[in-house]
DSSP file (Angstrom, degrees, kcal/mol; ACC not computed):
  #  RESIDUE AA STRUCTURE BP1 BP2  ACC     N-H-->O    O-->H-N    N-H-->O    O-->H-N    TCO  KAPPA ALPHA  PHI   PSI    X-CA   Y-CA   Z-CA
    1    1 A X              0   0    0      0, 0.0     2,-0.2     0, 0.0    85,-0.0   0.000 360.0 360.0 360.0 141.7   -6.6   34.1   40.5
    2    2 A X        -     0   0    0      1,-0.1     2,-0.1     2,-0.1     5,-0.1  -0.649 360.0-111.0 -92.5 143.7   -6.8   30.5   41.0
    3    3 A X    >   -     0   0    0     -2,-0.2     3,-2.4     1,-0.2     4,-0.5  -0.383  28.6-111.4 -91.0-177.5   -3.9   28.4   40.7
    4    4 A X  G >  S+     0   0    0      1,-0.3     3,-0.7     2,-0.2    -1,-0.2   0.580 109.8  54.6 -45.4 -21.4   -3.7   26.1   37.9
    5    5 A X  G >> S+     0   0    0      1,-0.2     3,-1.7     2,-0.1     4,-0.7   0.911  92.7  64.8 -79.3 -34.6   -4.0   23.0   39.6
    6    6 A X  G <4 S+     0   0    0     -3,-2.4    -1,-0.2     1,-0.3    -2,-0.2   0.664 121.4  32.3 -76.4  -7.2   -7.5   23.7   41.5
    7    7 A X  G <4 S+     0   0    0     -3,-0.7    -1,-0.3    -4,-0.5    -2,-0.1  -0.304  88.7  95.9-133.1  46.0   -8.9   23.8   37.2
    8    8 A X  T <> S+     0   0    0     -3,-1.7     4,-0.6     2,-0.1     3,-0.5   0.914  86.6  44.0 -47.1 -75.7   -6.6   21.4   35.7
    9    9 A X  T >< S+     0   0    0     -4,-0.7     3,-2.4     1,-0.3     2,-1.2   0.592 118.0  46.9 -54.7-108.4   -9.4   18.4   36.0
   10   10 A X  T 3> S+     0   0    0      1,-0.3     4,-2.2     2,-0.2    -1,-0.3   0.331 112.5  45.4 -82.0 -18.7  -12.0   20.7   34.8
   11   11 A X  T 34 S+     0   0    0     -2,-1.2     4,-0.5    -3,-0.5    -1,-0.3   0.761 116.0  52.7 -84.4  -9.5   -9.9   22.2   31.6
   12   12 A X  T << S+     0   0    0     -3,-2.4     4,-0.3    -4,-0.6    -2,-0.2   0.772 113.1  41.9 -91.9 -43.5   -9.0   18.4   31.0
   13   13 A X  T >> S+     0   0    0     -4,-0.2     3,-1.3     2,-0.2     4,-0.8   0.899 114.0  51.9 -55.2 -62.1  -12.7   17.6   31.1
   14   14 A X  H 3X S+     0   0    0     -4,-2.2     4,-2.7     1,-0.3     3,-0.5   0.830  94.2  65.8 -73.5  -8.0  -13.5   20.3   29.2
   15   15 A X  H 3> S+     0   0    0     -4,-0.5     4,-1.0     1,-0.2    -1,-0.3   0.514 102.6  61.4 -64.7 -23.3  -11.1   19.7   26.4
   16   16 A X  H <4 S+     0   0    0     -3,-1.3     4,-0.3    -4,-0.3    -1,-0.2   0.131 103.7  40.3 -36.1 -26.8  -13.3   16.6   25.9
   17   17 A X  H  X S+     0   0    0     -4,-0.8     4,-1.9    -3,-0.5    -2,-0.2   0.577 108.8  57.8-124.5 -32.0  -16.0   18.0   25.3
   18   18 A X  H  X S+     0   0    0     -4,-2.7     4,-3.0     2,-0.2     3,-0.5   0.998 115.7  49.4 -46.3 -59.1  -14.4   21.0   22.9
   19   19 A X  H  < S+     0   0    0     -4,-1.0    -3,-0.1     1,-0.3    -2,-0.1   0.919 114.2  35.7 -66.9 -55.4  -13.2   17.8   21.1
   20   20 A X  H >> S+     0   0    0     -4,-0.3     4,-2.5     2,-0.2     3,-0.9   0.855 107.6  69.0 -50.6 -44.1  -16.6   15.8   20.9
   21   21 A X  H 3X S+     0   0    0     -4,-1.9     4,-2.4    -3,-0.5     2,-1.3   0.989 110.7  40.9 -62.4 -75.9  -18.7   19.6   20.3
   22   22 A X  H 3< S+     0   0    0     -4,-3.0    -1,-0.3     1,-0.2    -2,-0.2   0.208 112.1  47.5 -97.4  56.0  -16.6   19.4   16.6
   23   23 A X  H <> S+     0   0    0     -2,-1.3     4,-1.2    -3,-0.9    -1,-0.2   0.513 113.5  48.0 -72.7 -63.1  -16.9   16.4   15.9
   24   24 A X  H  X>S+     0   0    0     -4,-2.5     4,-4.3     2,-0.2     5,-0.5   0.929 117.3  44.3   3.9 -81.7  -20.5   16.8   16.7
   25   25 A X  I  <>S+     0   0    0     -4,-2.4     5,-2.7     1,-0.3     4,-0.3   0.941 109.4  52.9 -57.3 -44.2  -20.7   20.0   14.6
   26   26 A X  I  45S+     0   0    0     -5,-0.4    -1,-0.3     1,-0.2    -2,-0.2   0.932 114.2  47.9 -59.4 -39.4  -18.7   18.6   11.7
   27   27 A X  I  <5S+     0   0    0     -4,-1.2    -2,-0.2     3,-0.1    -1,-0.2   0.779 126.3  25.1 -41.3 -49.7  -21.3   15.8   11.9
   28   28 A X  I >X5S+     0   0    0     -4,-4.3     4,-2.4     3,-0.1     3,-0.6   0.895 121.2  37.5 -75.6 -85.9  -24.0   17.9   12.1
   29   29 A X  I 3><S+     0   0    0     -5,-0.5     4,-1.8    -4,-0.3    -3,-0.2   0.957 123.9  39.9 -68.6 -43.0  -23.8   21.6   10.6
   30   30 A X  H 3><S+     0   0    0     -5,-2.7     4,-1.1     2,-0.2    -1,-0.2   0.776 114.2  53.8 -93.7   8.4  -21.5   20.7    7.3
   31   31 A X  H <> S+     0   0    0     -3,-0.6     4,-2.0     2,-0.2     5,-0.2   0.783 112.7  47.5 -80.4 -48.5  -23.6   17.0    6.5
   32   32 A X  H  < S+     0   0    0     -4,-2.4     4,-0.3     1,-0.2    -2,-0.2   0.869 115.9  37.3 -66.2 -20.0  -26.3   19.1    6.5
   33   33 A X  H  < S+     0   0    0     -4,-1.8    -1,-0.2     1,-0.2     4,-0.2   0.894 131.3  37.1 -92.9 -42.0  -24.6   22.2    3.9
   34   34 A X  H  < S+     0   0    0     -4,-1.1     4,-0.4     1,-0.1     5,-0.2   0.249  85.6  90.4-103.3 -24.1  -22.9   19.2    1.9
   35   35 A X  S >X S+     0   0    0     -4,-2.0     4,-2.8     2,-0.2     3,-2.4   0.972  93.5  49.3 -80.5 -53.9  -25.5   16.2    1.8
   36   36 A X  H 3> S+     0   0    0     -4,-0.3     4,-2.5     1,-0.3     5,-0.2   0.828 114.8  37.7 -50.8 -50.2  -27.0   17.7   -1.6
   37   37 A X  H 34 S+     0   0    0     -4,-0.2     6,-2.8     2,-0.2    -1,-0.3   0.475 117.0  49.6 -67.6  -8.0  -24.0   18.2   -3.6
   38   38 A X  H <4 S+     0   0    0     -3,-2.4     3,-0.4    -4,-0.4    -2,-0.2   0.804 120.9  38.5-109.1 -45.0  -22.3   15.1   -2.3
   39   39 A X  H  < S+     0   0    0     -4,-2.8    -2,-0.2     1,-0.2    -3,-0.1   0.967 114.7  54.8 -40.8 -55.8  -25.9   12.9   -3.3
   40   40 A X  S  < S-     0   0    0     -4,-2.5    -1,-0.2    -5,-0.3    -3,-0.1   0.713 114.5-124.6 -43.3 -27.6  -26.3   15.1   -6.5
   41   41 A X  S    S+     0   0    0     -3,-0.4    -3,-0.1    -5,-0.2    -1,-0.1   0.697  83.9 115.9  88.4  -2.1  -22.5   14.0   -7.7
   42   42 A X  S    S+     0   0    0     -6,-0.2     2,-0.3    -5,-0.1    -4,-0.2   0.794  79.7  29.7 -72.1 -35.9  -21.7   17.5   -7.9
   43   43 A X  S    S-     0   0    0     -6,-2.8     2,-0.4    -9,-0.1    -2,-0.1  -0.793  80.7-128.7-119.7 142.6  -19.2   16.9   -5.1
   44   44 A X    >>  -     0   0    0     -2,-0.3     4,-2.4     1,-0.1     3,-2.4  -0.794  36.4-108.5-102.5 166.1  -17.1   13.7   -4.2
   45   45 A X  H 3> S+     0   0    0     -2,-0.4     4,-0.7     1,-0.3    -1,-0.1   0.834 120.0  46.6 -57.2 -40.4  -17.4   12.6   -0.5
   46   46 A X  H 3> S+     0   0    0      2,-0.2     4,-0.6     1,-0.1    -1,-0.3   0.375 108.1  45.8 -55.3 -18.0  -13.6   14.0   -0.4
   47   47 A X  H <> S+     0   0    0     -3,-2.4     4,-2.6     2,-0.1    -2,-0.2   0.548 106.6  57.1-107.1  -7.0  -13.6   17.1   -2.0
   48   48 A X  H  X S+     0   0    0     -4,-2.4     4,-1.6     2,-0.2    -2,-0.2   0.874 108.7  58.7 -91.2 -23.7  -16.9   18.4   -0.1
   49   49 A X  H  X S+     0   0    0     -4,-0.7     4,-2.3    -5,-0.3    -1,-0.2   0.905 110.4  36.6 -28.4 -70.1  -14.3   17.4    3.2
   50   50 A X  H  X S+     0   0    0     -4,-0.6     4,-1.5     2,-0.2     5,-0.2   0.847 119.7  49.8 -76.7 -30.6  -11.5   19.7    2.3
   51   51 A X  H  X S+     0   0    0     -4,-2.6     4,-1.4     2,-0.2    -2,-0.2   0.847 107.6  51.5 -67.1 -23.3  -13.9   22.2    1.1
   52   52 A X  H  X>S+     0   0    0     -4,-1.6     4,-4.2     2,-0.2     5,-0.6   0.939 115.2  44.7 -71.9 -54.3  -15.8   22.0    4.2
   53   53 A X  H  X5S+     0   0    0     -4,-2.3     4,-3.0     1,-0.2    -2,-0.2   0.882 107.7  60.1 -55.3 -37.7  -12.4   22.6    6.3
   54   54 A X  H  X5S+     0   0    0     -4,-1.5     4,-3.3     2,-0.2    -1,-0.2   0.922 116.3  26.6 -59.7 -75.7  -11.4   25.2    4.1
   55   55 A X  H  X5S+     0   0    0     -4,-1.4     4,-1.6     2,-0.3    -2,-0.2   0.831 115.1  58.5 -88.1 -38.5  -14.4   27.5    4.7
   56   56 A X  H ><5S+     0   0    0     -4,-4.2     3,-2.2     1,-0.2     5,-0.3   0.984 113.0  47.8 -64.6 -52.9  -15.4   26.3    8.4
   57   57 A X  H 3X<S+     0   0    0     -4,-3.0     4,-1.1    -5,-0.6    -2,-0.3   0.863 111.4  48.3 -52.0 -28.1  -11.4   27.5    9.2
   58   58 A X  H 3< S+     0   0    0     -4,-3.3    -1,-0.3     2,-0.2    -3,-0.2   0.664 110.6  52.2 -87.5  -6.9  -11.9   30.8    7.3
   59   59 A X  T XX S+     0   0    0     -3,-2.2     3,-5.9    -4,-1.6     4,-1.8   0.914 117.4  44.2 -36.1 -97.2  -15.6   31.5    9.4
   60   60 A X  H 3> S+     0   0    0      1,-0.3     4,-3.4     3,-0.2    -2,-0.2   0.270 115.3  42.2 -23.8 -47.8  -13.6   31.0   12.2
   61   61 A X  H 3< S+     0   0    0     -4,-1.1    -1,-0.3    -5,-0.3     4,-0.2   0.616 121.3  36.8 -51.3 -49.6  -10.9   32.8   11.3
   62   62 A X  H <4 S+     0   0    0     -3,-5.9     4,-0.3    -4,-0.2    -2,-0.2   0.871 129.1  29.7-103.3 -27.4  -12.6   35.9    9.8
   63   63 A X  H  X S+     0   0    0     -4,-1.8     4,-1.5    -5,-0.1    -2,-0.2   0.464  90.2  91.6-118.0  12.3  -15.5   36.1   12.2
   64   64 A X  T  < S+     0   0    0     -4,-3.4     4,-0.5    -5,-0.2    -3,-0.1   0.786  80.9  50.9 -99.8  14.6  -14.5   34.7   15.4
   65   65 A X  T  > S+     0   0    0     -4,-0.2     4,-2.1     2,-0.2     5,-0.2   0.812 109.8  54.3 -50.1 -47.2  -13.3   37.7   17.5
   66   66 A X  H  > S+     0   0    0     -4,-0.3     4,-1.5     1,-0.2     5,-0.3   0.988 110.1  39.7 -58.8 -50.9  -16.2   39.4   16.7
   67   67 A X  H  X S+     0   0    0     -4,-1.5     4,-1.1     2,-0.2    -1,-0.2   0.693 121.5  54.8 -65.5 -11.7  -19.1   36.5   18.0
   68   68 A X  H  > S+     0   0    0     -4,-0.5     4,-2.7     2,-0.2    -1,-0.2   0.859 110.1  38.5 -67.5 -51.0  -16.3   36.1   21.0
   69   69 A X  H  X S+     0   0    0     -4,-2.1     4,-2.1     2,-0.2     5,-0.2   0.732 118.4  54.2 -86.9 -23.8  -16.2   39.8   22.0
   70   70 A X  H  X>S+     0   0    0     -4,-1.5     4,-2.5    -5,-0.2     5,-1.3   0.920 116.3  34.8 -71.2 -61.4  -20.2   39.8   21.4
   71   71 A X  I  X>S+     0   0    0     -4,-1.1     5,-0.9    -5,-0.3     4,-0.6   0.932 119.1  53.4 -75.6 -38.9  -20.8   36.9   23.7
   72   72 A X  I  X5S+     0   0    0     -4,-2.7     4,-0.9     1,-0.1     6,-0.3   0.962 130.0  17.5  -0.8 -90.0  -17.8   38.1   26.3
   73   73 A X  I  <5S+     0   0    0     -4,-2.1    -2,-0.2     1,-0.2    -3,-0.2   0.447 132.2  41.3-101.4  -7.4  -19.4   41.7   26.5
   74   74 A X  I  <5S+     0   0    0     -4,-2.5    -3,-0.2    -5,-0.2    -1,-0.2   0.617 113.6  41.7-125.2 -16.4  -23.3   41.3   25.2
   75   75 A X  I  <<S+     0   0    0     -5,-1.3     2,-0.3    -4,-0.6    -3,-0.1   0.876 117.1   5.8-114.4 -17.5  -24.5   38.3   26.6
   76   76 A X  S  <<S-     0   0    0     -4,-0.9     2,-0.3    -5,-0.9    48,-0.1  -0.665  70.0-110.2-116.8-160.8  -23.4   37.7   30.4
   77   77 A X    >   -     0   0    0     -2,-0.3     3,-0.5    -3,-0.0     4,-0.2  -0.964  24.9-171.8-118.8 101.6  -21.6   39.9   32.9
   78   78 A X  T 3  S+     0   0    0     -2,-0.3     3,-0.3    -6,-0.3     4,-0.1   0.517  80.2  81.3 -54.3 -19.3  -18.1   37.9   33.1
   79   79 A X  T >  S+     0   0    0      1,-0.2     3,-1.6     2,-0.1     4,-0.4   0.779  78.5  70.2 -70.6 -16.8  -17.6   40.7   36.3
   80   80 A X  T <  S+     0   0    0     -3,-0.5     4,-0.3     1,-0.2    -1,-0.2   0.684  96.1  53.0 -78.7  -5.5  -19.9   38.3   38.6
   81   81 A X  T 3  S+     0   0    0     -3,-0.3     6,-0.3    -4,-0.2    -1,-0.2   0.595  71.6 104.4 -89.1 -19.2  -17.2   36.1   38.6
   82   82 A X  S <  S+     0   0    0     -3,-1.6     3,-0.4     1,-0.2    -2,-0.1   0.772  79.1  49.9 -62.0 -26.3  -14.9   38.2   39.6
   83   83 A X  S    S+     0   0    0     -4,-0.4     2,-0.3     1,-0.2    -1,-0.2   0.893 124.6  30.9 -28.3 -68.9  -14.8   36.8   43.3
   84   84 A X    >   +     0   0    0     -4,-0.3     3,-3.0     1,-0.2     4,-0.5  -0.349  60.9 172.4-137.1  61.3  -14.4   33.2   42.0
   85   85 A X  T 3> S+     0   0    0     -3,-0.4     4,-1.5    -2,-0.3    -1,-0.2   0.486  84.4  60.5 -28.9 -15.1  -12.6   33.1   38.6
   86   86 A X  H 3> S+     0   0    0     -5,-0.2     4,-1.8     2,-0.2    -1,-0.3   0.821  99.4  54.3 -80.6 -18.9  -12.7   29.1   39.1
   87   87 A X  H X> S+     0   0    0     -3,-3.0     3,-2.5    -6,-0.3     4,-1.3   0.993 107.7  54.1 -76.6 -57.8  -16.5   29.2   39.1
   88   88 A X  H >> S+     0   0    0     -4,-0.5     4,-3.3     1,-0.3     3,-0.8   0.907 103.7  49.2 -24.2 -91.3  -15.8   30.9   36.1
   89   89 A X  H 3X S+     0   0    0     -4,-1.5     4,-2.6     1,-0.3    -1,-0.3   0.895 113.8  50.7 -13.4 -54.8  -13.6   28.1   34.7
   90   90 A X  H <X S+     0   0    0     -3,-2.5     4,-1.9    -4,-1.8    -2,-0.3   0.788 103.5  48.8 -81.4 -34.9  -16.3   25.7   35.6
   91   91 A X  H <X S+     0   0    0     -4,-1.3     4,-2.0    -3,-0.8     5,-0.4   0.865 114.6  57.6 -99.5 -38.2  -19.8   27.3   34.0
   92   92 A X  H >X S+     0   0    0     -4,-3.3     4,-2.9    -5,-0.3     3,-0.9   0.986 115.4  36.2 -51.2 -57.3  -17.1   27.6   30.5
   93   93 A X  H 3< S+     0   0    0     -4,-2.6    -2,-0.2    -5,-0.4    -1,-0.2   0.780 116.8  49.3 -41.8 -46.5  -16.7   23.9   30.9
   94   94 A X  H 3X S+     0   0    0     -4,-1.9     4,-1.1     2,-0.2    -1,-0.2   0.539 105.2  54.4 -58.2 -33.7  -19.9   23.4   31.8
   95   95 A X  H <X S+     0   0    0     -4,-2.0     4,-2.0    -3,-0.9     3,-0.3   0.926 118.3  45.2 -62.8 -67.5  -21.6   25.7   28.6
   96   96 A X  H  X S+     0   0    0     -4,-2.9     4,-0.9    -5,-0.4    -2,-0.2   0.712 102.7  56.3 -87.1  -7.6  -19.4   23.2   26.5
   97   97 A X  H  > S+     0   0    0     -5,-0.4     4,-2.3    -4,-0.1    -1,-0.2   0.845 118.1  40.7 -67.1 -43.3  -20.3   20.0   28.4
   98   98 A X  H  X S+     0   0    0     -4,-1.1     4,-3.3    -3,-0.3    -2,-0.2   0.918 108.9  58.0 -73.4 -44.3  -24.2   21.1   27.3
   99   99 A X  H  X S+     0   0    0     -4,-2.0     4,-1.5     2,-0.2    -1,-0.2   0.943 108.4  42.5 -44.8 -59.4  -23.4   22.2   24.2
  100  100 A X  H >X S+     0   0    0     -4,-0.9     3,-4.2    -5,-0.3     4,-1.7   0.983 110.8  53.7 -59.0 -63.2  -21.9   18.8   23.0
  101  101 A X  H 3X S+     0   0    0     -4,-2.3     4,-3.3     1,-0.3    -1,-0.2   0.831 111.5  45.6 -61.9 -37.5  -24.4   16.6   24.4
  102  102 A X  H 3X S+     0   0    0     -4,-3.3     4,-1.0     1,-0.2    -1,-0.3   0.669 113.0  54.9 -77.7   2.2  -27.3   18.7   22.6
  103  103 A X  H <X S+     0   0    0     -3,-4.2     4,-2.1    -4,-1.5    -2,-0.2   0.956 108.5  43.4 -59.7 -65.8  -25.2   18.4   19.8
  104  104 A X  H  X S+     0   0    0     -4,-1.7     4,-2.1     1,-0.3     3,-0.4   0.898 110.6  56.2 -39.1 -63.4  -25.0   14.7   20.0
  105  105 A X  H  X S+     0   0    0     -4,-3.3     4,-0.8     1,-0.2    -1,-0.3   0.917 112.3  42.9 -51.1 -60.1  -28.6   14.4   20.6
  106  106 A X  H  <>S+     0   0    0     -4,-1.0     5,-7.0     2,-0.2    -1,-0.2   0.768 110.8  50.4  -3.5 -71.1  -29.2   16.2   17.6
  107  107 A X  H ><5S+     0   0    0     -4,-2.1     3,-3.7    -3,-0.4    -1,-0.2   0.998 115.6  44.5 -50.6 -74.8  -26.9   14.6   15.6
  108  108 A X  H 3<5S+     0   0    0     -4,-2.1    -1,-0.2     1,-0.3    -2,-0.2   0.699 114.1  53.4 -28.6 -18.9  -28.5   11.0   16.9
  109  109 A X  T 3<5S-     0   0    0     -4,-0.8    -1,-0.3    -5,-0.3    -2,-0.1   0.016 117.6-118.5-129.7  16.3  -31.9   12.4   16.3
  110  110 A X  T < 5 +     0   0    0     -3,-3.7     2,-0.2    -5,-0.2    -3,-0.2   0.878  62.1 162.4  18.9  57.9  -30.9   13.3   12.8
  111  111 A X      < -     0   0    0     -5,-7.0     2,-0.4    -8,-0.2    -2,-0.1  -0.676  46.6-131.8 -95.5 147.8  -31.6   17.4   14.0
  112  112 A X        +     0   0    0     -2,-0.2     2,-0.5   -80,-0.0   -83,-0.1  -0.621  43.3 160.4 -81.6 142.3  -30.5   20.5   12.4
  113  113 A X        -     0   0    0     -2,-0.4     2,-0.3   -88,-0.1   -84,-0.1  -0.858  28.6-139.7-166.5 123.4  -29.0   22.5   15.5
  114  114 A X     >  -     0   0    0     -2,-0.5     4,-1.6     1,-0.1    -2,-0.0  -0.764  15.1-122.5 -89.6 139.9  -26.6   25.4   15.0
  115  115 A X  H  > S+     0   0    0     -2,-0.3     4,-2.6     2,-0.2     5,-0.2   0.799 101.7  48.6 -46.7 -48.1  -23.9   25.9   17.0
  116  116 A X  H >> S+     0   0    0      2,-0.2     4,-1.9     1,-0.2     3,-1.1   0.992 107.5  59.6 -42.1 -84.0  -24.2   29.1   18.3
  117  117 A X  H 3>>S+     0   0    0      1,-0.3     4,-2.3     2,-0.2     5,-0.5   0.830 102.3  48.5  -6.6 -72.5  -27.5   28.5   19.1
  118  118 A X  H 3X5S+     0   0    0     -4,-1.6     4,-2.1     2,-0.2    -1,-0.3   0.957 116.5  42.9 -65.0 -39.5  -26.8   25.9   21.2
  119  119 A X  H <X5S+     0   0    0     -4,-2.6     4,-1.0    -3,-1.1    -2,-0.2   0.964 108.8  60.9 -50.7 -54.9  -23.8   27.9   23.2
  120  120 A X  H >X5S+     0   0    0     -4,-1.9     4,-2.2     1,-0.2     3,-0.9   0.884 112.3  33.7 -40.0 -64.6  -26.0   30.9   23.2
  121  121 A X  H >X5S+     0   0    0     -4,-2.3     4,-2.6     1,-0.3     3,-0.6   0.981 111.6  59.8 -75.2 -26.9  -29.0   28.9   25.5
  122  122 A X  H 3X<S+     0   0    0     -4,-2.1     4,-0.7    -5,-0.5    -1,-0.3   0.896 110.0  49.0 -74.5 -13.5  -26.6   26.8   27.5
  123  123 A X  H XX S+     0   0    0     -4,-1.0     4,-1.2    -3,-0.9     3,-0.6   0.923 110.4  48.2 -85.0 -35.4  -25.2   30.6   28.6
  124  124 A X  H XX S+     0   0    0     -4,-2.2     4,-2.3    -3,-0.6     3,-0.6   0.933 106.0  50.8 -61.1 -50.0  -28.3   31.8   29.4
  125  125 A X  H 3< S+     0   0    0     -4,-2.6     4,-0.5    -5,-0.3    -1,-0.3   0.866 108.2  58.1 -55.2 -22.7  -29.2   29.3   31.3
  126  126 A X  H <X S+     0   0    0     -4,-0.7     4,-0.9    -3,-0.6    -2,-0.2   0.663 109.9  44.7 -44.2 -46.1  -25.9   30.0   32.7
  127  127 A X  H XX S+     0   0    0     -4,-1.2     3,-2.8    -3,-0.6     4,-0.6   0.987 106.7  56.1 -80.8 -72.0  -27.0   33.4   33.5
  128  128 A X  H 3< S+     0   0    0     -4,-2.3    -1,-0.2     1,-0.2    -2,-0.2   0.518 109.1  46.2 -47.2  -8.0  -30.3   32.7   34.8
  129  129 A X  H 34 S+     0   0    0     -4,-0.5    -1,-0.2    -5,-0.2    -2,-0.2   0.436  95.4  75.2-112.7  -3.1  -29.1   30.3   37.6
  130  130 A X  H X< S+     0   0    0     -3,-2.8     3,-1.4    -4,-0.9    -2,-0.2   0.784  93.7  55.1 -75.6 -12.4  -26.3   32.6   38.6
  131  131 A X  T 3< S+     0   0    0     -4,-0.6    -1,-0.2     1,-0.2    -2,-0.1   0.764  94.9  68.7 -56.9 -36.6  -28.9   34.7   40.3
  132  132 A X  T 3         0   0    0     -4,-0.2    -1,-0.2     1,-0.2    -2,-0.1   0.175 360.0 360.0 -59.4   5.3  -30.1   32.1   42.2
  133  133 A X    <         0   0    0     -3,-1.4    -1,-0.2     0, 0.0    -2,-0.1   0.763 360.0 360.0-119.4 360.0  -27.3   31.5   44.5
């Protein structure tokens, strides 16, 4: 196990990029579920806000153990790591360093881009270049 210090900087870095990824997302995924109703008048700029929090925290909430334990046990092998749990540390950071920025670009680029999606390739890619070393 590594100790805490040798992935401080990188959980401090990646905490940064969690933060910016929803922000990102909020930007992104609920403008895009919201923009009709809030144009339309059906919704005020405020109530489509709390409703938006409301529902992304009860996703989370009710479905994300399941996509967790799916991407855990069905999309890499987390056991290749088992040698060097920091590397480990580092390709999470790294999956959410990639994640934000193609969020951002997205966002900037006025793109629709699901989250998942975007976690999903930045792990694969993840995947495919652990073979390589």
């Amino acid at each position: 196990m590594p100790a805490l210090e040798e992935v401080t900087w990188i959980i401090a870095v990646t905490s940064v990029a969690f933060c910016a990824s929803s922000l990102g997302n909020g930007a992104n995924d609920v403008s895009n579920s919201f923009a009709t109703a809030i144009a339309s008048g059906t919704l005020t700029f405020k109530q489509a806000g709390v409703l938006a929090i409301l529902t992304e925290s009860a996703g989370a909430v009710a479905l994300g153990g399941r996509v967790t334990e799916k991407i855990k046990n069905g999309v890499i092998n987390v056991h290749h790591f088992d040698q060097h749990p920091s590397a480990l540390v580092l390709a999470m950071g790294c999956v959410e360093f990639g994640t934000s920025a193609w969020l951002t670009i997205a966002t900037v680029w006025d793109c629709r881009s699901l989250q998942l999606k975007r976690w999903l390739l930045v792990w694969l890619e993840l995947e495919l270049l652990q073979g390589q070393h």
